[in-house]
N, C-alpha and C positions, 0 to 999 in steps of 0.2 A: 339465391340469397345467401345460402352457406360461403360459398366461395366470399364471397363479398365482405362478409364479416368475417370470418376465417385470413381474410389481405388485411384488412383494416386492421385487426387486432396485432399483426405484424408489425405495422407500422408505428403502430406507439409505444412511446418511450415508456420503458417501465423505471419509477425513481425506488432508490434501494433503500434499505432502512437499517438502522444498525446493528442488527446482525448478518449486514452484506459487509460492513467493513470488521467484525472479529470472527470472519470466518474465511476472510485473505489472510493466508498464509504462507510466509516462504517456503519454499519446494527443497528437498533435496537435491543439493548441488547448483541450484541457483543462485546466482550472482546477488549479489546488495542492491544494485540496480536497478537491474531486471525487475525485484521484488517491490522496489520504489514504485518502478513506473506501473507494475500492474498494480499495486495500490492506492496509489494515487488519482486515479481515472475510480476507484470502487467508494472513494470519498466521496468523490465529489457527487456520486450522482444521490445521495443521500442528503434531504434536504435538511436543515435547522441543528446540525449537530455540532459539537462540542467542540475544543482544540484540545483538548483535553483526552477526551475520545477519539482522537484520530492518533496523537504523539503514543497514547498506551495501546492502542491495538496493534500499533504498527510492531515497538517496541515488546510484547504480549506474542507477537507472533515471529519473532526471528529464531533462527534455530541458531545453537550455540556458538560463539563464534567472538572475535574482536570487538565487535558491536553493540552485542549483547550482555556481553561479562562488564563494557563502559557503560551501558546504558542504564545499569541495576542500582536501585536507588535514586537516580537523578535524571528524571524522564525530561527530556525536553517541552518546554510550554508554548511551544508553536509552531505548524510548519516551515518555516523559515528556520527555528533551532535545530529542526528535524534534519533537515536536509544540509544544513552545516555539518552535522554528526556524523552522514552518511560520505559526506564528501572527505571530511578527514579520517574517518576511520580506515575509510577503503585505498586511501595513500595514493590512490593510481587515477590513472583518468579514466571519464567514462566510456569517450567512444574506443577507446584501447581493447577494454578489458569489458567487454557487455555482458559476455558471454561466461566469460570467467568465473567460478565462484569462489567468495574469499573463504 
């Protein structure tokens, strides 16, 4: 019976709550990207939250940088803004540069 529940409890999906999204944080030496896409997947699995709450934790959590010094004062208000920001600040393409940090 252990095993049994011990598998089961594998198997479900655990939904995150908001302090799974302002505790993703850019890493040292990681790309703009990179930090995009591991953030982006920690949104979403957190149900009923805010756009609001995803543009400043994202914005909240970058380490200093081109991105961050434009981003101060004027947080974008959707991800859609978000991701225009990420796209021209970082000037280069993604699949080029993944790895890259700016």
């Amino acid at each position: 019976r252990y095993l049994f529940l011990h598998n089961l409890m594998q198997l479900k999906k655990v939904k995150g709550d908001v302090n799974s999204i302002m505790a993703c944080n850019q890493k040292e030496g990681e790309s703009i990207w990179a930090y995009y896409d591991r953030f982006t997947p920690a949104t979403l699995n957190v149900p009923d939250h805010e756009e609001f709450l995803v543009t400043g934790g994202f914005s909240q959590a970058l380490l200093l940088g081109p991105l961050s010094s434009k981003m101060q004062g004027t947080m974008p208000k959707s991800r859609d803004k978000l991701k225009y920001r990420v796209e021209n600040t970082s000037g280069r393409s993604r699949e080029k540069n993944a790895n890259k940090p700016i």
